[in-house]
VEXDREN-2710 file (C-alpha; in Angstrom, 1 decimal):
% VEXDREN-2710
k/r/px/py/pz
1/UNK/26.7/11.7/12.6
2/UNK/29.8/11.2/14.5
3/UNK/33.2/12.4/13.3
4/UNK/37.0/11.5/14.4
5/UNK/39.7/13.3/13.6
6/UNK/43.5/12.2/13.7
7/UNK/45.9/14.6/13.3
8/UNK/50.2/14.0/12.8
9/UNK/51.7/17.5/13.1
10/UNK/55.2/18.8/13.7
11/UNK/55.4/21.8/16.9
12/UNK/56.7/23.9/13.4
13/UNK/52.7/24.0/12.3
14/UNK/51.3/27.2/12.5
15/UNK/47.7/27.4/13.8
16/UNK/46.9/29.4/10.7
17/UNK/48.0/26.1/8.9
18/UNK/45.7/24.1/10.8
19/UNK/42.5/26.3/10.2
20/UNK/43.7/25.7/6.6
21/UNK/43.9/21.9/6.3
22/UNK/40.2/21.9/8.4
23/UNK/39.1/24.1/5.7
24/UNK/39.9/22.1/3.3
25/UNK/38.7/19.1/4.8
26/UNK/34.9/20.1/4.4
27/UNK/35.7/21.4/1.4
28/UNK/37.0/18.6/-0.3
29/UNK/34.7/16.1/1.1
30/UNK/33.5/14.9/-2.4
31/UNK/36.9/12.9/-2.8
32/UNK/35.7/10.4/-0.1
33/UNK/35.5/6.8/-0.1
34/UNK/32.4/5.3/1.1
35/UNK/32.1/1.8/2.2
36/UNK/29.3/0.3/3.7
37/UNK/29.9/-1.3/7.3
38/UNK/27.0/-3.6/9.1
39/UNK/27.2/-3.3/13.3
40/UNK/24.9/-4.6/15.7
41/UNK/22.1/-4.8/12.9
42/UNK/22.4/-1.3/11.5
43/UNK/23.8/0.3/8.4
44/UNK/26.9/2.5/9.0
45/UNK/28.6/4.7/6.5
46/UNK/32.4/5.0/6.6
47/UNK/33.1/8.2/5.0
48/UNK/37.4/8.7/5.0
49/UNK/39.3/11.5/3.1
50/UNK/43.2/11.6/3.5
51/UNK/44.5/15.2/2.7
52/UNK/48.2/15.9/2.6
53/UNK/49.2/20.0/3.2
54/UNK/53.0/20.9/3.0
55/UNK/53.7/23.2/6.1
56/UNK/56.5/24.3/8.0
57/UNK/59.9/23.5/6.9
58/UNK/60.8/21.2/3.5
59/UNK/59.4/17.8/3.6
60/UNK/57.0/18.5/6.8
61/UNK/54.4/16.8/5.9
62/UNK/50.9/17.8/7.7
63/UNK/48.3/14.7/7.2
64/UNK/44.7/15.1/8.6
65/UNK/42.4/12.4/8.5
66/UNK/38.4/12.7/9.1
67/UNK/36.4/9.5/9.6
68/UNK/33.0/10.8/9.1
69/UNK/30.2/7.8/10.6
70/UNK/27.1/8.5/9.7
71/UNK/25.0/6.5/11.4
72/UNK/22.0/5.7/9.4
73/UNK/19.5/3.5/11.4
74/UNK/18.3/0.7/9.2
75/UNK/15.6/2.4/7.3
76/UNK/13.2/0.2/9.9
77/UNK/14.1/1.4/13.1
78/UNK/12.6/5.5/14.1
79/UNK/9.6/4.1/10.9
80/UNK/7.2/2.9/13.5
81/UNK/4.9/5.1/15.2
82/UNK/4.5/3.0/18.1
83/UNK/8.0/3.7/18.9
84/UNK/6.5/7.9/20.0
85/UNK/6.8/8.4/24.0
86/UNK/2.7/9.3/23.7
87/UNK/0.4/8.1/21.1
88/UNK/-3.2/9.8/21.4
89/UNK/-4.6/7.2/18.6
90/UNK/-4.0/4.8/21.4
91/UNK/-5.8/6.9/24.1
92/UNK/-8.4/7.1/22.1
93/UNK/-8.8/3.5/21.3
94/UNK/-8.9/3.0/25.5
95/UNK/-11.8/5.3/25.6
96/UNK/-13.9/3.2/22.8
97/UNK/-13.2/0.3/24.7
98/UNK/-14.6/1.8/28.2
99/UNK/-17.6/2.4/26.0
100/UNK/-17.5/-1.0/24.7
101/UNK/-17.8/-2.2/28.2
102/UNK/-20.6/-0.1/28.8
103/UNK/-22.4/-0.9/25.7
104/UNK/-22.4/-5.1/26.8
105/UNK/-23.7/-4.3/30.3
106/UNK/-26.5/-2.0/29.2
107/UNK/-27.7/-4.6/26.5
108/UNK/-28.1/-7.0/29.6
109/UNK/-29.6/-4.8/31.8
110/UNK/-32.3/-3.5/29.4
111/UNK/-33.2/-7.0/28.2
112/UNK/-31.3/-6.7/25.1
113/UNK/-29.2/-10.3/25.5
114/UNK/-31.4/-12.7/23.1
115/UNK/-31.4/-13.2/19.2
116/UNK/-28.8/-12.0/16.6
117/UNK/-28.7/-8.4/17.8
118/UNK/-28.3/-9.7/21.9
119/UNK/-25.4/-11.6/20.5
120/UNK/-23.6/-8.8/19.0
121/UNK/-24.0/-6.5/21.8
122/UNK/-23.1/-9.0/24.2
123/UNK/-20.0/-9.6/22.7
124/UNK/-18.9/-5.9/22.9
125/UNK/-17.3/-7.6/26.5
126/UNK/-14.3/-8.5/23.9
127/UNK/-13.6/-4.6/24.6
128/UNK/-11.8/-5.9/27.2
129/UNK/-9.2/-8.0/25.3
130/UNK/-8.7/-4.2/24.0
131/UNK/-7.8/-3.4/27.5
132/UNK/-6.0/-6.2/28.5
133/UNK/-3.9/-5.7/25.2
134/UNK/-3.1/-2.0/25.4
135/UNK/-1.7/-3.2/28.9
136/UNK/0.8/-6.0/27.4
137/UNK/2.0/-3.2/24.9
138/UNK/2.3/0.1/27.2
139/UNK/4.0/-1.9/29.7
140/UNK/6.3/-4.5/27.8
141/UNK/7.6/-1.8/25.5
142/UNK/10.3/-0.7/28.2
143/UNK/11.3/-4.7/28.3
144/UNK/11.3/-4.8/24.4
145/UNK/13.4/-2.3/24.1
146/UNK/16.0/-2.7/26.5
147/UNK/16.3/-6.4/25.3
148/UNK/17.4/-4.9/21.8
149/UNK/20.0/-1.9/23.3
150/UNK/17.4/0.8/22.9
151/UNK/17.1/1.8/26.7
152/UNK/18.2/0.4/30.0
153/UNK/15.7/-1.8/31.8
154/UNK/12.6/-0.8/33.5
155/UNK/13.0/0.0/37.1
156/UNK/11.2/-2.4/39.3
157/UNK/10.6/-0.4/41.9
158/UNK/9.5/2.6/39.6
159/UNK/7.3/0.2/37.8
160/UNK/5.1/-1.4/40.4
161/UNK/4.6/2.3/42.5
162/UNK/3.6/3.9/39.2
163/UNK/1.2/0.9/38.8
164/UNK/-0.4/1.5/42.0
165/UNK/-0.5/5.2/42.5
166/UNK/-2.8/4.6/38.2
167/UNK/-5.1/2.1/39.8
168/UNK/-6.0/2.0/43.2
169/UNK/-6.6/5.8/44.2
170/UNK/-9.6/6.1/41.9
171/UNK/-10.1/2.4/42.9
172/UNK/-10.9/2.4/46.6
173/UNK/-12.5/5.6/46.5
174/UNK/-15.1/3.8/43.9
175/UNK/-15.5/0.7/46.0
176/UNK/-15.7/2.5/49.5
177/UNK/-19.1/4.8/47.6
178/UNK/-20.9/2.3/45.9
179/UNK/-20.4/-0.4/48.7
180/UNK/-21.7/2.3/51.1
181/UNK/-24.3/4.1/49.2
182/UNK/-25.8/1.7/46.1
183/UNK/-28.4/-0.4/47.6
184/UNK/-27.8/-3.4/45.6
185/UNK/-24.4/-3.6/47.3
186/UNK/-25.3/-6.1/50.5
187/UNK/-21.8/-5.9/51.8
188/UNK/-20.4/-7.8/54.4
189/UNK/-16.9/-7.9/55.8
190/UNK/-15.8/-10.6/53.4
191/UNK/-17.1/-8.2/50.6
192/UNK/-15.4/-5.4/51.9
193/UNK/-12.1/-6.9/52.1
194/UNK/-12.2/-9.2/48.3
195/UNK/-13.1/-5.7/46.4
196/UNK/-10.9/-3.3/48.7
197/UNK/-8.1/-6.4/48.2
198/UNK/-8.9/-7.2/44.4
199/UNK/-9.4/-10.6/45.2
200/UNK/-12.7/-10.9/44.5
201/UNK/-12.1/-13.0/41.7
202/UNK/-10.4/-15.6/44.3
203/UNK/-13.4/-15.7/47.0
204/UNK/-17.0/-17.3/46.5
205/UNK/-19.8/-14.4/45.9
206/UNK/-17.5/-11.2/46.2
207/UNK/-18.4/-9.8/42.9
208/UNK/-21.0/-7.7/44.3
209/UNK/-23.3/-5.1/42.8
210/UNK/-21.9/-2.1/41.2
211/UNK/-18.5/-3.5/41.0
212/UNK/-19.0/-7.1/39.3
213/UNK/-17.2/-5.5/36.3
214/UNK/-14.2/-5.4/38.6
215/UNK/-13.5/-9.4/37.9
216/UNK/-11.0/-7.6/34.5
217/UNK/-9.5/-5.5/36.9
218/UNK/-8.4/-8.0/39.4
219/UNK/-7.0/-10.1/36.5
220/UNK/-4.7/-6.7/35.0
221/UNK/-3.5/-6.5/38.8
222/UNK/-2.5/-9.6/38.7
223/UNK/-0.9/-9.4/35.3
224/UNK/0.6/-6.4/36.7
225/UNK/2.4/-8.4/39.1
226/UNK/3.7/-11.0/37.1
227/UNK/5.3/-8.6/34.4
228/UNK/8.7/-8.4/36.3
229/UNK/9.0/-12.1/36.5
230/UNK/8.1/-12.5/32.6
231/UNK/10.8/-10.3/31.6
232/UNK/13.3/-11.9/34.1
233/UNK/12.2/-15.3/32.5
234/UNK/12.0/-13.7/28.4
235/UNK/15.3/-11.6/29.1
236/UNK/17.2/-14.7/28.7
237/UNK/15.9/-15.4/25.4
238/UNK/17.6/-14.1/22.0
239/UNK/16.6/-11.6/20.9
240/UNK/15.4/-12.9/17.3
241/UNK/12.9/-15.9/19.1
242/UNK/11.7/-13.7/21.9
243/UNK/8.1/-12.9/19.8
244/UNK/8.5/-16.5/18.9
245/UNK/8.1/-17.8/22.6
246/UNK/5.2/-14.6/23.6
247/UNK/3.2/-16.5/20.8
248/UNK/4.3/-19.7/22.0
249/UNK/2.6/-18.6/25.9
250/UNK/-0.1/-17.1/23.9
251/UNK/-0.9/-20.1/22.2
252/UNK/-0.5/-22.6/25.5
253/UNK/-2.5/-20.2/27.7
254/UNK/-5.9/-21.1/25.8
255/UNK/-5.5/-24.5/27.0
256/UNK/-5.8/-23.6/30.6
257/UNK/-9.4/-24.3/30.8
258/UNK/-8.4/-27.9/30.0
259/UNK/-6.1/-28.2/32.3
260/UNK/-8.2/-27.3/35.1
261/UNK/-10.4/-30.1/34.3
262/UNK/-7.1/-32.5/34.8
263/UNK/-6.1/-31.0/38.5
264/UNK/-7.9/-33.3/40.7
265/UNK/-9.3/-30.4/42.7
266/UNK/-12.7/-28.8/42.7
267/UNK/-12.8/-25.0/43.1
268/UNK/-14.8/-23.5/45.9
269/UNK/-18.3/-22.8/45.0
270/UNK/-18.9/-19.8/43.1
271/UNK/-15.3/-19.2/42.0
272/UNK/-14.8/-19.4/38.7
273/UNK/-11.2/-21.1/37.9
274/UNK/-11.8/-19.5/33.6
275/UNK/-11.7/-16.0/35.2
276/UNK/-8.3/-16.4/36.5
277/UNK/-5.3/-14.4/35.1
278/UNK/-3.8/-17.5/33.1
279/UNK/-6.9/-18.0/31.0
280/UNK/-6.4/-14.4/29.5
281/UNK/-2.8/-14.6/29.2
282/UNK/-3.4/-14.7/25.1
283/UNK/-4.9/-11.1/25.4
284/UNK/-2.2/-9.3/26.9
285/UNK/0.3/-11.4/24.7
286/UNK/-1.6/-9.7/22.0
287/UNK/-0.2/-6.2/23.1
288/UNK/3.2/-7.8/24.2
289/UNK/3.6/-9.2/20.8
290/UNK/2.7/-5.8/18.9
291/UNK/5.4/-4.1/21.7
292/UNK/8.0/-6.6/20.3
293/UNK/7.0/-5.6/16.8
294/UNK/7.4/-1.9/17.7
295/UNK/11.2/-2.3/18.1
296/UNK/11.8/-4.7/15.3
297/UNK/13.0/-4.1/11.6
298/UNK/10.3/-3.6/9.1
299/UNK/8.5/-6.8/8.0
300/UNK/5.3/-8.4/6.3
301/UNK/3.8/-7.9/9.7
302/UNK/4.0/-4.1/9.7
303/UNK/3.2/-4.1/6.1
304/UNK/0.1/-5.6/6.9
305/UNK/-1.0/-3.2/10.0
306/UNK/-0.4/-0.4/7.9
307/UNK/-3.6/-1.8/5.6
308/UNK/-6.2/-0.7/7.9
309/UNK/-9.1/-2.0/6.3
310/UNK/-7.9/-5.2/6.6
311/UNK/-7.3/-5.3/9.8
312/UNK/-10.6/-4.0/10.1
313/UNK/-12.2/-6.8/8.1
314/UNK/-10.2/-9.4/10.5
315/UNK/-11.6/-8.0/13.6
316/UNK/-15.1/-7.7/12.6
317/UNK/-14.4/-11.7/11.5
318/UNK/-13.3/-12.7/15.0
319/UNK/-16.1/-10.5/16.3
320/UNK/-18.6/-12.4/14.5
321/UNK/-17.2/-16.0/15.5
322/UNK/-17.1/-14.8/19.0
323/UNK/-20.3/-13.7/18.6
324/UNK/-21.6/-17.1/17.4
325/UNK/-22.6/-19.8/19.0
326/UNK/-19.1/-21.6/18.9
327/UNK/-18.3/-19.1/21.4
328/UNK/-21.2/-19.4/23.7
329/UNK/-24.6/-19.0/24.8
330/UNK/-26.1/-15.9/24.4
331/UNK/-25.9/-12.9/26.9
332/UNK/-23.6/-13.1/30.2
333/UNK/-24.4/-17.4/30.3
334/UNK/-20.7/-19.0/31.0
335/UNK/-20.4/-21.6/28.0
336/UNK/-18.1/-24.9/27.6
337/UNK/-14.2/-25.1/27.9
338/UNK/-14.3/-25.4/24.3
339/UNK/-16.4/-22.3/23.7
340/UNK/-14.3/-20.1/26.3
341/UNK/-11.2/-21.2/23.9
342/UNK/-12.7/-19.9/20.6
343/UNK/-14.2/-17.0/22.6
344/UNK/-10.6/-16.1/24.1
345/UNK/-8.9/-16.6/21.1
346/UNK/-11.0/-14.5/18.9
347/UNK/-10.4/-11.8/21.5
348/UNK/-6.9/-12.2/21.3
349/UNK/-7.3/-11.5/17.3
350/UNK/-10.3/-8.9/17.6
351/UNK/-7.7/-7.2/20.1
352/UNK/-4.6/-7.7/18.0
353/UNK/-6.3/-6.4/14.9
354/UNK/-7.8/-3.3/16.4
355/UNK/-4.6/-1.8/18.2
356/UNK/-1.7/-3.1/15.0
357/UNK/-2.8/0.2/13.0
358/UNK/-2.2/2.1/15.9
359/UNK/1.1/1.2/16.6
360/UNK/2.9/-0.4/14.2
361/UNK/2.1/2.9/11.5
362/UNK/3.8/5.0/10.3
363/UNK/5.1/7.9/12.7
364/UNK/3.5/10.5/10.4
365/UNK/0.1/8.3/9.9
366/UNK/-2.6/10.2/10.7
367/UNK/-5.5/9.2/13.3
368/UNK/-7.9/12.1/13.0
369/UNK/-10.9/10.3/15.1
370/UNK/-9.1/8.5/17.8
371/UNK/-5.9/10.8/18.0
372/UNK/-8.4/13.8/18.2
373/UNK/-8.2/15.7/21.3
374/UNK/-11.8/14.9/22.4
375/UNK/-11.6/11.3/22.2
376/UNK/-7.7/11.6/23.9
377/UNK/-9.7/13.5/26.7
378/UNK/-12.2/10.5/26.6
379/UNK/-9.1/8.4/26.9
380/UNK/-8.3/9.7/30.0
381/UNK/-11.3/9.4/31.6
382/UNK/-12.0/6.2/30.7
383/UNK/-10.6/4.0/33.8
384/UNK/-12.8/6.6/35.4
385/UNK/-15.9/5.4/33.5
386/UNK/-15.2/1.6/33.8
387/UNK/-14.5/1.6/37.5
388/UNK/-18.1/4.0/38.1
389/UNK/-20.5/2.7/34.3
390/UNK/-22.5/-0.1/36.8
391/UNK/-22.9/2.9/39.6
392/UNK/-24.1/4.9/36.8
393/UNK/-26.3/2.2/35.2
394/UNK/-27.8/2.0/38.5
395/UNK/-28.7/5.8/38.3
396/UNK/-30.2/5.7/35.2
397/UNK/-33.3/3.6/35.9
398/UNK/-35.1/5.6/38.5
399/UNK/-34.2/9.1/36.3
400/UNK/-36.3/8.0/33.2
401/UNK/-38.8/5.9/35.7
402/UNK/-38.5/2.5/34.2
403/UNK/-37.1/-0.8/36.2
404/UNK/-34.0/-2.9/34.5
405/UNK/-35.0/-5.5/32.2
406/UNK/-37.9/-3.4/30.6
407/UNK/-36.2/-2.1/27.1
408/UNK/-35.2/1.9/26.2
409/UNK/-31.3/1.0/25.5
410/UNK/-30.7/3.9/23.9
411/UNK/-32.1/6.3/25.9
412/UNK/-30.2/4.1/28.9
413/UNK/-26.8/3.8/27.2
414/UNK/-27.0/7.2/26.2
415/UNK/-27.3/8.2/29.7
416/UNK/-25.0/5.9/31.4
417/UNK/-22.2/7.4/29.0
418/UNK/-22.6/10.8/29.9
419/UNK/-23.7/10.3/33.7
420/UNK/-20.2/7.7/33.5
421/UNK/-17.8/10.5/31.7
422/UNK/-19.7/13.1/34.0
423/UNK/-18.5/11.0/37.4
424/UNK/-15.2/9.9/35.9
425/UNK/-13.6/13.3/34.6
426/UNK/-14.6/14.3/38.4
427/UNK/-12.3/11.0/39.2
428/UNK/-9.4/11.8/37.1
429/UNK/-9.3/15.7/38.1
430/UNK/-9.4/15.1/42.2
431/UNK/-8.2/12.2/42.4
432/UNK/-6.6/9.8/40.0
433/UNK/-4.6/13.1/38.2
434/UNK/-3.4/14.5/41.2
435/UNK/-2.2/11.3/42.5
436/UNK/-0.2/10.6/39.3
437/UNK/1.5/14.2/39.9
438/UNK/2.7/13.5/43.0
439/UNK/4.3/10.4/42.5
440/UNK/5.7/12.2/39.4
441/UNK/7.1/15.3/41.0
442/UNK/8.7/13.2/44.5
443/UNK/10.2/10.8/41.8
444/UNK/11.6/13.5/40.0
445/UNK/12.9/14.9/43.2
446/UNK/14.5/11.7/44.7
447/UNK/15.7/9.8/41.1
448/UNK/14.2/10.7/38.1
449/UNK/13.4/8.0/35.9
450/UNK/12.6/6.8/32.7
451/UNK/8.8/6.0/31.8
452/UNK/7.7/2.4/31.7
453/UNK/6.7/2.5/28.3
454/UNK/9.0/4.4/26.7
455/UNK/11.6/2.8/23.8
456/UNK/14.5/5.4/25.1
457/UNK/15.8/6.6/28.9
458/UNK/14.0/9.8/28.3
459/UNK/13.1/10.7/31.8
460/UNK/9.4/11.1/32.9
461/UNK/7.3/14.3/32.0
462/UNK/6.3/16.4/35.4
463/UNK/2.6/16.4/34.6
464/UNK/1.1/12.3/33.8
465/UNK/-0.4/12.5/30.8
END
């Protein structure tokens, strides 16, 4: 609430007459007028009460006037939870999605990829349209809502240290062990320098053993790159058509298998143009979408988030098309350009489905499993167990005595999980936390800045979260 005042007085007012007509100002501010103003989008109420007080000589006439705004932010703004600086729901959904990733590779590697069952636990790789999603959202917020007034725009510079100091710390300590120690890792200099470079993805036979899961992460680094230039390019666009146009790239991005197949130019053997970063573009549009949605008025979209079980019932739908034979061939077997379409596009909606509750909720909606502080603490390790599950995997086998390929999936997921959690919460506390903190506390030192993901200019907590 913000209140002008605008007072007329002759020097002959007395300052006991003044506390007077201030009194009775407050006091009297059930004669007001109220009229209803619109500005920028948001409801103001003009609340004006003219009092007139005789002071000081005959005919001096003392008028105070209060303009009372009270400025009531359209009942949609502040109503979405995904608007909160830290939402543990969300942390937690990151750490079911590590598991996820773990639960696709162990099905492989225990001979669990054929029939109806091999199907549905070889499609848990969609966990990683949950990453790739949570990634457009975190990181597009900022952009959403500086476009709409909320907050100025992300810092570049900020942006792109903070980016590195997350990822390649825990990163390069993970490659330089398992290339060195794991014995299915036969590294040679090119090796070394794809995964150390996250370019493996780019050169023929780099995804090596132990790190072939890393194929996501070069894609995210990529994307990671490419986020400044996407809001440079959407920051011209109204505000009003700015989710109209993510959808729009969404939409176009599943075609890029097709238009491979029209460049005239044959990728080098063993390179895989459909794990490139524009074939997943539809995935982190999911989360850049639901970011936009975040900072926009109330509307049938939010109203349908907020049913969860139908959201539910649409991801398990796109689960079970991607898990069909529409979307490919059963266990890790690259399908058709048609398949990878459905298959991509399902994630995109399995991805979508799975994170709308969590953000676009009401702030006060409560997530008892995933905003629990076990599963936030999962959460946090979980880049740790992504980046180490295939090292852990790896450990597994010669613990229970049994060779890959040969059955016991529960005993081995069970394992990997803990063994993965055990490795990764060492990760996060020596070296991916302490990392974070220093960044933090030099920032805060040299130019304190606002977080990434935040909706306001709120500057950046001392301890990463």
């Amino acid at each position: 609430m913000g209140c002008r005042w605008r007072h007329k007085t002759r020097s002959t007012l007395t300052a006991q007459a003044k506390a007077v007509a201030y009194s009775n100002l407050f006091a009297n501010l059930s004669s007001r007028r109220r009229h209803p103003r619109r500005l920028r989008g948001r409801y103001y109420w003009i609340f004006t009460s003219v009092f007139f007080i005789p002071a000081g000589p005959t005919g001096t006439l003392f008028v105070v006037t209060a303009s009372v705004t009270a400025h009531t932010a359209r009942r949609d703004a502040g109503a979405v939870g995904g608007t909160r600086g830290f939402l543990p729901a969300v942390e937690g959904m990151r750490a079911c999605a590590a598991i996820g990733v773990v639960v696709t590779h162990v099905a492989f590697q225990t001979g669990n990829a054929g029939g109806f069952s091999g199907r549905l636990l070889g499609r848990f790789d969609l966990a990683v349209a949950v990453f790739f999603a949570l990634s457009g959202f975190l990181l597009w917020r900022g952009h959403a809502a500086a476009a709409r007034g909320l907050r100025s725009r992300p810092s570049t510079g900020h942006y792109l240290r903070s980016r590195v100091v997350r990822i390649m710390p825990g990163y390069l300590v993970a490659v330089v062990v398992i290339l060195t120690l794991l014995p299915d890792s036969e590294a040679d200099l090119t090796v070394w320098l794809a995964n150390l470079t996250l370019t493996q993805i780019y050169v023929p036979f780099t995804l090596t053993g132990g790190l072939t899961q890393m194929w996501s992460l070069s894609v995210e680094v990529a994307f990671y790159i490419a986020l400044p230039f996407l809001a440079l390019l959407v920051r011209r666009v109204p505000v009003r058509a700015r989710i109209g146009v993510i959808a729009a790239a969404a939409v176009a991005s599943l075609g890029w298998g097709l238009l491979w197949q029209l460049i005239p130019v044959e990728p080098p053997f063993g390179v895989n143009p459909l794990n490139w970063p524009p074939a997943f573009l539809s995935w982190f549009a999911a989360g850049m979408l639901l970011a936009e949605l975040t900072v926009s008025p109330i509307g049938w979209v939010h109203r349908l988030a907020r049913r969860r079980v139908l959201m539910a019932v649409v991801a398990l739908a796109a689960f079970l098309v991607a898990a069909s034979p529409a979307a490919g061939p059963e266990g890790l077997t690259p399908g058709t350009v048609d398949q990878f379409i459905v298959k991509t596009a399902m994630g995109a909606i399995v991805a979508g489905a799975l994170l709308a509750p969590l953000v676009l909720d009401r702030p006060d909606t409560p997530h008892r499993f995933l905003g629990s502080d076990t599963m936030v603490t999962l959460g946090r390790w979980s880049y740790g167990l992504f980046v180490w599950h295939l090292a852990a995997l790896a450990m597994v086998f010669p613990v229970i005595g049994e060779f890959a390929f040969n059955g016991h999936m529960p005993v081995v997921l069970v394992l990997t999980v803990v063994f993965g959690f055990a490795i990764a919460a060492v990760s996060y506390a020596l070296v991916e936390s302490p990392c974070r903190n220093a960044l933090r506390r030099w920032e805060r030192r040299v130019d304190p800045t606002p977080l990434d993901s935040s909706v306001s200019d709120e500057t950046e907590p001392a301890v990463a979260r």
